[in-house]
FIMIDO-329722 format. One record per residue: residue number from 1; residue in one letter; x, y, z of N, C-alpha, C, O, CB in turn. Coordinates in Angstrom, 2 decimals, padded with zeros to 5 digits, m for minus. Atoms other than C-alpha are relative to their C-alpha. Glycine has a CB too. Layout:
NODE  resi  resn      nxx      nyy      nzz     caxx     cayy     cazz      cxx      cyy      czz      oxx      oyy      ozz     cbxx     cbyy     cbzz
NODE   NUM     A        X        Y        Z        X        Y        Z        X        Y        Z        X        Y        Z        X        Y        Z
...
//
This chain:
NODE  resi  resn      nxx      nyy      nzz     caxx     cayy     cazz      cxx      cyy      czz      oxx      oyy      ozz     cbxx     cbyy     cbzz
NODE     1     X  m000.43   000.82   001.12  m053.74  m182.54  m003.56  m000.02  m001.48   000.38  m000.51  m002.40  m000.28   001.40   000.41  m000.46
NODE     2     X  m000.02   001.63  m000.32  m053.22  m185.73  m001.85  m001.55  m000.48   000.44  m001.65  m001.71   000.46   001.18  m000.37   001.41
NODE     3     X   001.56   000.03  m000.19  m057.24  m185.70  m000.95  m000.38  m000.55  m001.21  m001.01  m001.60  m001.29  m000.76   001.42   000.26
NODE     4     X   000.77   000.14   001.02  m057.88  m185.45  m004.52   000.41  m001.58  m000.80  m000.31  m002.39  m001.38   000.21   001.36  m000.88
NODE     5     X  m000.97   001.05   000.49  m055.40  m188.08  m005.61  m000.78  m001.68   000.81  m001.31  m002.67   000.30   001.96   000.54   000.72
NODE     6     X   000.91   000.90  m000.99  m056.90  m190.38  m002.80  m000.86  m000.44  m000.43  m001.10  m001.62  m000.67  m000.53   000.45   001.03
NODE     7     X   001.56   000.50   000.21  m060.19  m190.02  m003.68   000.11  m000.51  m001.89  m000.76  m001.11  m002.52  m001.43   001.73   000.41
NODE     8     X  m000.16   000.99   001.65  m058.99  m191.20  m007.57   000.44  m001.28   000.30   000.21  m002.19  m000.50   001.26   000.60  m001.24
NODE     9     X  m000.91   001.50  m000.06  m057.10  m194.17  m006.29  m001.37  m000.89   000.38  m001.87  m001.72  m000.39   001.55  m000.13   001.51
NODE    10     X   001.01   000.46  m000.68  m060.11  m195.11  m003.65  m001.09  m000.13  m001.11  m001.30  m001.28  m001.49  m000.33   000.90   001.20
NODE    11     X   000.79   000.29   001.03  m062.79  m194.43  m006.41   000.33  m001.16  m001.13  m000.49  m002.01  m001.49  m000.11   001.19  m000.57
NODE    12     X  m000.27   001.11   001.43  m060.87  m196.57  m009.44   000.25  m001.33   000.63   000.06  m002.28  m000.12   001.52   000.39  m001.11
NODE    13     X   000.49   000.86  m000.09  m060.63  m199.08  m007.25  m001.32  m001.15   000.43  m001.60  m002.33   000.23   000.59   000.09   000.14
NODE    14     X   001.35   000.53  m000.38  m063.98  m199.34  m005.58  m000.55   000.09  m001.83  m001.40  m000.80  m001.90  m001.03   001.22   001.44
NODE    15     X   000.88   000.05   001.03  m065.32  m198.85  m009.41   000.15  m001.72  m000.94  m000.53  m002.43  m001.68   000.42   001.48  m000.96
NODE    16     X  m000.60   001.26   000.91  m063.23  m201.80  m010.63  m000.53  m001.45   000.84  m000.81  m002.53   000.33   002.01   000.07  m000.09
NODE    17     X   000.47   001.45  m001.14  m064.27  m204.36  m007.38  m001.84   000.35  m000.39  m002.62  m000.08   000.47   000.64   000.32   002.52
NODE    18     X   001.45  m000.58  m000.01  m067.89  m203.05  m008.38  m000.47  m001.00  m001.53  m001.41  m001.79  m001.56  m000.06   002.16  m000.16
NODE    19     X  m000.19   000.14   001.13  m067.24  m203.91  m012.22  m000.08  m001.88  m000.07  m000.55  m002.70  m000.87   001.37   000.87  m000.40
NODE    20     X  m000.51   001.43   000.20  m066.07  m207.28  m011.19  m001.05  m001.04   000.37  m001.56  m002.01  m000.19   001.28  m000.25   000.88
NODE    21     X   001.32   000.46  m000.83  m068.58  m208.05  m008.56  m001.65  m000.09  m000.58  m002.52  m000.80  m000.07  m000.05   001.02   001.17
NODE    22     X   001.08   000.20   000.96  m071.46  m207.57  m011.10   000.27  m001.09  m001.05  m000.49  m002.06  m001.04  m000.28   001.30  m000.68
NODE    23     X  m000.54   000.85   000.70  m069.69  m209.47  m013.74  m000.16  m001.35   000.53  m000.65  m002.38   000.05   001.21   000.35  m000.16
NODE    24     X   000.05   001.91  m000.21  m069.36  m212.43  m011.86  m001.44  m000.25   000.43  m002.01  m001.28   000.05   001.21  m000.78   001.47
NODE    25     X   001.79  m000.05  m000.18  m073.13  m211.86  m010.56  m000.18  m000.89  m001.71  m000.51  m002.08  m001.82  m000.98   002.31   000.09
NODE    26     X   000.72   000.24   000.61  m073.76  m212.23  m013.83   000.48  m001.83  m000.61  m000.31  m002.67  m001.03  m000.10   001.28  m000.86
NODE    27     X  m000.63   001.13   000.18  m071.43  m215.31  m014.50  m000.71  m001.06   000.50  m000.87  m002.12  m000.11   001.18   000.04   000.48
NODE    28     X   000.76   001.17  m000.62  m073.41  m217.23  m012.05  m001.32  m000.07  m000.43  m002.03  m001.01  m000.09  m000.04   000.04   001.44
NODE    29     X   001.24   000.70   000.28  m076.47  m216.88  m013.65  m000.36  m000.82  m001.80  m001.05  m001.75  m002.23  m001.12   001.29   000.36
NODE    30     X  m000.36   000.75   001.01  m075.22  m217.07  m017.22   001.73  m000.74   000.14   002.73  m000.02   000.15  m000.23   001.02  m001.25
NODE    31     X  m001.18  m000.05  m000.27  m072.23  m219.46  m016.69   001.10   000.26  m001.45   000.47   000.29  m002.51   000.16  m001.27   000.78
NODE    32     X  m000.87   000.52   000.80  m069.04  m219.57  m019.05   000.32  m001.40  m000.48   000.38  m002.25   000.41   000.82   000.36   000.42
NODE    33     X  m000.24   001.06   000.63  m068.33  m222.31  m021.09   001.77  m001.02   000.95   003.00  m000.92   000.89   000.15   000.73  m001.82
NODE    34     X  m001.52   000.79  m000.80  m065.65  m224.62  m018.90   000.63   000.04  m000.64   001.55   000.62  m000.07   000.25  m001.33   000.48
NODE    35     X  m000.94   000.05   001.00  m063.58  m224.97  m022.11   000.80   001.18  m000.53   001.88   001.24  m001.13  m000.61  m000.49  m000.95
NODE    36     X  m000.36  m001.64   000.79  m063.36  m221.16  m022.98   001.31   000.48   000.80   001.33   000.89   001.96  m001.50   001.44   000.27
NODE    37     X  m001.07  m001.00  m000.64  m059.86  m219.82  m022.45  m000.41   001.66   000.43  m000.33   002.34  m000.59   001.19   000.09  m001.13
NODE    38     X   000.47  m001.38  m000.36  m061.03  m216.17  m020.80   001.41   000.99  m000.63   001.26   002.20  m000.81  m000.33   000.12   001.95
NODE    39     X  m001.11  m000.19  m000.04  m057.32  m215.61  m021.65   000.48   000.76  m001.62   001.18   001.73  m001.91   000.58  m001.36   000.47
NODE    40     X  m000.09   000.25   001.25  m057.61  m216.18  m025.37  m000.46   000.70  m000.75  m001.28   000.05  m001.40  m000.33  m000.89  m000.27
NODE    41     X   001.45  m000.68   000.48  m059.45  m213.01  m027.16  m000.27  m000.56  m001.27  m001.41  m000.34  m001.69  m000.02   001.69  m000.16
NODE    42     X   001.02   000.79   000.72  m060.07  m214.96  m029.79  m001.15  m000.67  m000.17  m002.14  m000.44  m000.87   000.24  m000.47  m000.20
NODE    43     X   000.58   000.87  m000.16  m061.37  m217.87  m028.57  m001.62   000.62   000.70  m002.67  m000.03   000.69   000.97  m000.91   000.74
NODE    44     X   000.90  m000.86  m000.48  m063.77  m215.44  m027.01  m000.79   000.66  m000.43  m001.79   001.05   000.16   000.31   000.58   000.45
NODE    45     X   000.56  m000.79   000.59  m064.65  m213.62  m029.71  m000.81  m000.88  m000.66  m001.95  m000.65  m001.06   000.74   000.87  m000.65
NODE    46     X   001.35   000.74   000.94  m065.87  m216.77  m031.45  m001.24  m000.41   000.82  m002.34  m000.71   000.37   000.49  m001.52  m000.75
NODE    47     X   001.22   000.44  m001.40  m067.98  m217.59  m028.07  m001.11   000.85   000.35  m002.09   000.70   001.07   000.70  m000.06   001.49
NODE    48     X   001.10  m000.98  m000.60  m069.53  m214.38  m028.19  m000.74   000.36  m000.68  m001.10   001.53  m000.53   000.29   001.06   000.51
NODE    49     X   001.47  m000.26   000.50  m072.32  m214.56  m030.45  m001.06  m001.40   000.66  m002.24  m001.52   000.34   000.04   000.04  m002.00
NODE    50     X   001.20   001.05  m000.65  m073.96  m217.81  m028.34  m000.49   000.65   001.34  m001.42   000.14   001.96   000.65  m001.69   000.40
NODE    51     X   000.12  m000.46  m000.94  m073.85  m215.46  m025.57  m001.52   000.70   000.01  m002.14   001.08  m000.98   001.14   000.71   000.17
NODE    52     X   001.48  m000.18   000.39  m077.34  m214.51  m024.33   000.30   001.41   000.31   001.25   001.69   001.03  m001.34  m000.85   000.86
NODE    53     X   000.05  m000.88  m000.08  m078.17  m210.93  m024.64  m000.28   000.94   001.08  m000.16   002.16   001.08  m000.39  m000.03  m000.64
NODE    54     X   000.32  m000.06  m001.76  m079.12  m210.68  m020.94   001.49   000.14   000.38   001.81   001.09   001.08  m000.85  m001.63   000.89
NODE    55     X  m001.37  m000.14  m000.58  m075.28  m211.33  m020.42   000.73   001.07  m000.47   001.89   001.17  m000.09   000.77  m001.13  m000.22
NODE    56     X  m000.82  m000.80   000.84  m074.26  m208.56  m022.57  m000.30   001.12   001.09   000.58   001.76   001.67  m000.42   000.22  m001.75
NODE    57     X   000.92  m001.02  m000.62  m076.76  m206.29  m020.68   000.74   000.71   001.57   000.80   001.84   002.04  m001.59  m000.91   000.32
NODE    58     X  m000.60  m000.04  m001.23  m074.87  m207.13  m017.40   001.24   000.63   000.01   001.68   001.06   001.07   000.12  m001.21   000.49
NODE    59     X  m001.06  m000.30  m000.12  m071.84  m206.07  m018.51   000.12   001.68  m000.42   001.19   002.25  m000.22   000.72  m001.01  m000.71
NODE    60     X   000.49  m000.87   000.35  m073.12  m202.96  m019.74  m000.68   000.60   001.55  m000.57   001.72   002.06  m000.81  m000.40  m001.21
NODE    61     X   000.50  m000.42  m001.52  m074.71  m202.64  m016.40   001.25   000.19   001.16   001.19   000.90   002.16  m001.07  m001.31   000.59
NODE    62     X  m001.37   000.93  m001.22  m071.02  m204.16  m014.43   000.70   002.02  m000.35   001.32   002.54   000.57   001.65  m002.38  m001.11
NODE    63     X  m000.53  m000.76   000.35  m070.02  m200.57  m016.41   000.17   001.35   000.51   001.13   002.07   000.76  m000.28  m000.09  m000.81
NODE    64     X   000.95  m000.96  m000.42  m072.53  m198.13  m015.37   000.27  m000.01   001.67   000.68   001.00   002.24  m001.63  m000.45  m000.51
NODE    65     X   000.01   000.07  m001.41  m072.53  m199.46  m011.58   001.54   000.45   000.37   001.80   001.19   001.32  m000.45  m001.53   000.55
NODE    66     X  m001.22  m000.12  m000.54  m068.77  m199.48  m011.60   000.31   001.88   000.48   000.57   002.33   001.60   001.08  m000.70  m001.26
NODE    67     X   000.27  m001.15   000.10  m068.90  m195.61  m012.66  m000.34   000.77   001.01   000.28   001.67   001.57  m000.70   000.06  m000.72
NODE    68     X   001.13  m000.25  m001.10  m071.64  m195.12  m010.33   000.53   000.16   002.02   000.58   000.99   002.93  m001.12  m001.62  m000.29
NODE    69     X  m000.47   000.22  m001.14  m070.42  m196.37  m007.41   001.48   000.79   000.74   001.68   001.39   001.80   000.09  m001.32  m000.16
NODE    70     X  m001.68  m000.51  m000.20  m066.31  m195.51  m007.81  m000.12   001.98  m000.09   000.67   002.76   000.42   001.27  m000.85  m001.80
NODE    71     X   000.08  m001.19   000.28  m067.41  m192.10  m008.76  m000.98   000.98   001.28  m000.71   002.17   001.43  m000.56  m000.09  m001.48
NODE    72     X   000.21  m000.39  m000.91  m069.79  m191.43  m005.69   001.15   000.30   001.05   001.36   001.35   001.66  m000.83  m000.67   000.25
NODE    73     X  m001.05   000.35  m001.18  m067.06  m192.41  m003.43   001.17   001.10  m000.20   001.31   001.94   000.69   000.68  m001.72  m000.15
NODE    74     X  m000.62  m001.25   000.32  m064.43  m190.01  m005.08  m000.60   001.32   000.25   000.23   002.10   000.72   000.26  m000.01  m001.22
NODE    75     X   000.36  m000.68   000.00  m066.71  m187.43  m005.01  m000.02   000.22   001.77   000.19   001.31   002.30  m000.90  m000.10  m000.91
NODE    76     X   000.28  m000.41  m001.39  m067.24  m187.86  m001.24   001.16   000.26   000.93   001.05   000.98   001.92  m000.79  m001.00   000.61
NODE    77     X  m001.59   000.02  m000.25  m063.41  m188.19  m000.40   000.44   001.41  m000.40   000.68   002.26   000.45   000.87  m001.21  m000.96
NODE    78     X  m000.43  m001.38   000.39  m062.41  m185.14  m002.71  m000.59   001.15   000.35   000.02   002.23   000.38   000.02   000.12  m001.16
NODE    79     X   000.57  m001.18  m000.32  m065.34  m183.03  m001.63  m000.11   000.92  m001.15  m000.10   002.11  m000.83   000.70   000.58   001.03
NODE    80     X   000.12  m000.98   001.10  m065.65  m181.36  m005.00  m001.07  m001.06  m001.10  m001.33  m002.24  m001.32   001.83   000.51  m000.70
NODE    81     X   001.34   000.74   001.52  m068.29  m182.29  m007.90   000.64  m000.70  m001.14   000.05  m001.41  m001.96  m000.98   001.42  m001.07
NODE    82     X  m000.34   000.21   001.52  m066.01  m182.90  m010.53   000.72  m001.67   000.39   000.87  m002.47  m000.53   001.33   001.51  m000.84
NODE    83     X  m000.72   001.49  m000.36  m064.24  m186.38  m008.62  m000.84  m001.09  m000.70  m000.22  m002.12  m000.97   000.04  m000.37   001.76
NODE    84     X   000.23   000.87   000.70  m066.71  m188.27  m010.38   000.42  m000.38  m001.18   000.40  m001.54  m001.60  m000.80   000.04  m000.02
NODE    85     X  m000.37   000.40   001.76  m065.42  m187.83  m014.03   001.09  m000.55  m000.56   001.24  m000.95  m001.71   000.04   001.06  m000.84
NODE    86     X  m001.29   000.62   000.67  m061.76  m188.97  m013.72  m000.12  m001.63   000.01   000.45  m002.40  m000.77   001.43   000.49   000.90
NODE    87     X   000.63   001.62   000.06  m063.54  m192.60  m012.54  m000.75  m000.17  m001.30  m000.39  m001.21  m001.83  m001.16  m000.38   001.31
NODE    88     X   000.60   000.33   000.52  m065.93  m192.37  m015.16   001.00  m000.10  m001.42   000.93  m000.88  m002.37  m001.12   000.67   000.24
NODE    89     X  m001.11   000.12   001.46  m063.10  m191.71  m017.83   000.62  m001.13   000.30   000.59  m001.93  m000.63   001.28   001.27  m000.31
NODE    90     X  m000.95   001.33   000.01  m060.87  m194.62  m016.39  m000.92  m001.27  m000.55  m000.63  m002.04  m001.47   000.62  m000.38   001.69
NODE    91     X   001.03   001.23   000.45  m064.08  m197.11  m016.50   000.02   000.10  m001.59   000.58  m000.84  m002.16  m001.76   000.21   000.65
NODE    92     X   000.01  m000.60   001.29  m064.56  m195.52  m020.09   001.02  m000.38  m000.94   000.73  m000.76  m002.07   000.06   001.32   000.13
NODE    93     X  m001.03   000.57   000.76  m061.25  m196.38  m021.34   000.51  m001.50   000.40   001.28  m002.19  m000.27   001.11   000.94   000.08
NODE    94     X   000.12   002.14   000.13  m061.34  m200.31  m020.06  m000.73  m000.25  m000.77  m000.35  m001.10  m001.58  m000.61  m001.08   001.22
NODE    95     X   001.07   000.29   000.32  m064.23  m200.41  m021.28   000.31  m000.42  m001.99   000.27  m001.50  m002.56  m001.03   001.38   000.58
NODE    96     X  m000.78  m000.24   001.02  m062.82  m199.07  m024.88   000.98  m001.11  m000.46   000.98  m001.68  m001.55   000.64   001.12   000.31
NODE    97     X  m000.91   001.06   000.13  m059.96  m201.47  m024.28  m000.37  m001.10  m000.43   000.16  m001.73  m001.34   000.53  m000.25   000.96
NODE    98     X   000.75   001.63   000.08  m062.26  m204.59  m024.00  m000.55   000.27  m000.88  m001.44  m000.57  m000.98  m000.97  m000.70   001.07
NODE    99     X   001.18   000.15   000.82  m064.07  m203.55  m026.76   001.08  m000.27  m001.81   000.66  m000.89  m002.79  m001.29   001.82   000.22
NODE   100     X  m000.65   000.08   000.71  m060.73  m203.07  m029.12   000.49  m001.42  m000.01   000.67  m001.84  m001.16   000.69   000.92   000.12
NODE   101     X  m000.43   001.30  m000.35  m059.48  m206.82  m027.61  m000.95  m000.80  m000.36  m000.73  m001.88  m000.92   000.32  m000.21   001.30
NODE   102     X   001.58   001.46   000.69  m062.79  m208.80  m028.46  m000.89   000.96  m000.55  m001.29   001.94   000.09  m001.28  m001.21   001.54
NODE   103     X   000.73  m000.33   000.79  m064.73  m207.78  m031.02  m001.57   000.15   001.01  m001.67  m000.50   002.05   000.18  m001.03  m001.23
NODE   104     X   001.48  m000.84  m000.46  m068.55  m206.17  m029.89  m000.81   000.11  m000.65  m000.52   000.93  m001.52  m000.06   001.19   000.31
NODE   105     X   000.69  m000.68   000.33  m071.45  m205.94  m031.02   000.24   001.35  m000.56   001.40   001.65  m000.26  m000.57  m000.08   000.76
NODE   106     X  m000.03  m001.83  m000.46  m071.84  m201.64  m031.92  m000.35   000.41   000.92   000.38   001.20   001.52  m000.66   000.93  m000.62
NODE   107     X   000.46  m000.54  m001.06  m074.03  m201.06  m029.38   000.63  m000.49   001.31   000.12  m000.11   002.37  m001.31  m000.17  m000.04
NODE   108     X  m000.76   000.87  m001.38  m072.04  m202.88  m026.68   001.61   001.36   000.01   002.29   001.91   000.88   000.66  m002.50  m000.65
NODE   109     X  m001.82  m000.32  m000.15  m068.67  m201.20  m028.07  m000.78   001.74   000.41  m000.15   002.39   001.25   001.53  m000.26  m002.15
NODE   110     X   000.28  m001.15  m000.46  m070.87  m197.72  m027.72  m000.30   000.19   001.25   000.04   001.21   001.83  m000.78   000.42  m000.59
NODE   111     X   000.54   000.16  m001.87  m072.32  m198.56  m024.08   001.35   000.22   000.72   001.38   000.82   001.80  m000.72  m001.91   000.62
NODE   112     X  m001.38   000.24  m000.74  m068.21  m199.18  m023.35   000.25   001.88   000.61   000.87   002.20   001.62   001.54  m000.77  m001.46
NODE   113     X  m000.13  m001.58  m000.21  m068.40  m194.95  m023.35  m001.05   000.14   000.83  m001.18  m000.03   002.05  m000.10   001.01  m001.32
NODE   114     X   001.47  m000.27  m000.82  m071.71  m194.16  m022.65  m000.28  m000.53   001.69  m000.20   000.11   002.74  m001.20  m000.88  m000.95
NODE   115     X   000.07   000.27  m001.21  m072.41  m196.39  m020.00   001.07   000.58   001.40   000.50   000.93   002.43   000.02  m001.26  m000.22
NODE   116     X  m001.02  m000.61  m000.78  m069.49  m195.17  m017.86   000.07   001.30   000.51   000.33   001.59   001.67   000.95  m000.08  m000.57
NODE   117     X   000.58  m001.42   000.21  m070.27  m191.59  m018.58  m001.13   000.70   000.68  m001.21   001.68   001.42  m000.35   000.05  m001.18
NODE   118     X   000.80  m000.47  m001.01  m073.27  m191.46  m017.54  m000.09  m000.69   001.64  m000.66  m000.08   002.54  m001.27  m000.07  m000.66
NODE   119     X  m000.11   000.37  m001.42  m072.58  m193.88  m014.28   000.42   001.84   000.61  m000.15   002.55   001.43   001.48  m001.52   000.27
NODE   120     X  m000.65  m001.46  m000.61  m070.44  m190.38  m013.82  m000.75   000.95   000.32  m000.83   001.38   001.47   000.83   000.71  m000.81
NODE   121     X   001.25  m000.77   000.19  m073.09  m188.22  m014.68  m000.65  m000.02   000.93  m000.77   001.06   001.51  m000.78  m000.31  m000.92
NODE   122     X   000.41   000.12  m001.05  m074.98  m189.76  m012.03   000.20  m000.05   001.33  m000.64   000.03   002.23  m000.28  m000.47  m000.15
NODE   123     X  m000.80  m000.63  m001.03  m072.32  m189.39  m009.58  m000.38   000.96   000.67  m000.81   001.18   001.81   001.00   000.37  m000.37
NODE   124     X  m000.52  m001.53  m000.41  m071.80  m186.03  m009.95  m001.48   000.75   000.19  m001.33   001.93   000.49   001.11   000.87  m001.42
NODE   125     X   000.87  m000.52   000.04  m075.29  m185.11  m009.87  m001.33  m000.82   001.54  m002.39  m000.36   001.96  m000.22  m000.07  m001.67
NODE   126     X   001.17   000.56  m001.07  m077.18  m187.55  m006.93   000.87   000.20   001.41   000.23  m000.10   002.42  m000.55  m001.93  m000.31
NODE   127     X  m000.39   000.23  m000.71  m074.60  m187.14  m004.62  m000.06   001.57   000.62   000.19   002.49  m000.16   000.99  m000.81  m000.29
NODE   128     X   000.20  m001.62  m000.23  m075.19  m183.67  m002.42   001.48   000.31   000.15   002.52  m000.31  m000.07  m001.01   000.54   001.49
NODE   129     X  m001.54  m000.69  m000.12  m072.52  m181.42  m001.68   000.55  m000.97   001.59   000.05  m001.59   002.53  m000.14   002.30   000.30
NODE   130     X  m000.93   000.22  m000.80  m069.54  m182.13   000.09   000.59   001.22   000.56   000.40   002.39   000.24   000.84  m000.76  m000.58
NODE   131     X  m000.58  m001.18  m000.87  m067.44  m180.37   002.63   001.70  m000.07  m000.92   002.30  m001.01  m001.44   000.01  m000.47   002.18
NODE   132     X  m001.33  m000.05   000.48  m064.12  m179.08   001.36   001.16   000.26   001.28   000.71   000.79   002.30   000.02   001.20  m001.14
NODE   133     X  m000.95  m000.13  m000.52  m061.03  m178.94   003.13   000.15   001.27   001.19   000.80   001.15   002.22   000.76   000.00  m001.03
NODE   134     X   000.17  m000.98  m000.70  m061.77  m175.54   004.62  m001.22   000.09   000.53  m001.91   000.98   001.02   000.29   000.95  m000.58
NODE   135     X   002.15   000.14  m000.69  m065.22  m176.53   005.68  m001.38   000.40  m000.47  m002.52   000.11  m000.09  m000.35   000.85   001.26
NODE   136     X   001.22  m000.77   000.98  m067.23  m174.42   003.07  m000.92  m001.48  m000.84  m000.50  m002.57  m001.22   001.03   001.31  m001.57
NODE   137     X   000.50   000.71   000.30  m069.82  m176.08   001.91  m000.03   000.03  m001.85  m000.26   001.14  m002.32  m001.04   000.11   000.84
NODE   138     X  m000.23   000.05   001.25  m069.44  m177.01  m001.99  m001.29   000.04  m000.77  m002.14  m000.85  m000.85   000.77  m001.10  m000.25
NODE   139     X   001.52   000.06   000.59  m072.25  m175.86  m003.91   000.13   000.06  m001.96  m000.73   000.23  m002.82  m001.04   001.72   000.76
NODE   140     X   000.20   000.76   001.33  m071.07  m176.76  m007.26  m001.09  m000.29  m001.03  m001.30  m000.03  m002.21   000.25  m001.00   000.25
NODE   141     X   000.84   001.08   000.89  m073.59  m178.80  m008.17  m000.61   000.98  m000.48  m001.49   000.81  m001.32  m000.95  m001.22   000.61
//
């Protein structure tokens, strides 16, 4: 139990330093407006139709990788197949969050699921088996 628990803590936060670390990737190539309260979802929401569609893409990507990444890592900690999906649900419901707090595009507020989902998806499926606790090899997949 405390393995599995582990590998949720370790995953949600490697998915979230993953999330962030793309994000600001992308910050530096499209920057923010110096003036824009980040704070403010308003002020944000009116900022976000000058936004270029490349930046949307990234964050949509910041989603997928987070998924991706936090959800390998669980999986390799817990040793079972399924550690990818409680990361891909947490990413999934920020995602959701940010999409209820500043208005979205549709396809952006649908990627907020999707993308996350399948980061998981791809987890649970590229990563080979793991060893379990008793040493058997997990053939899950």
């Amino acid at each position: 139990m405390v393995r599995i628990l582990a590998s949720i803590v370790a995953g949600t936060l490697v998915a979230f330093a993953v999330i962030w670390l793309v994000e600001l990737a992308g910050h530096a190539v499209w920057p923010v407006a110096s003036d824009l309260d980040m704070r403010d979802p308003e002020a944000v929401a009116r900022a976000l139709p000058a936004i270029p569609l490349a930046a949307k893409l990234v964050v949509v990507l910041a989603w997928f990788a987070g998924a991706l990444a936090g959800g390998v890592l669980a999986k390799r900690i817990a040793g079972s197949w399924w550690a990818a999906w409680p990361i891909a649900m947490l990413v999934a419901l920020a995602g959701i969050m940010t999409v209820m707090m500043i208005p979205q595009p549709v396809w952006m507020q649908m990627a907020a699921v999707a993308a996350p989902l399948l980061g998981g998806l791809a987890a649970s499926h590229l990563v080979g088996p793991g060893r379990t606790r008793q040493g058997a090899i997990d053939a899950d997949l």
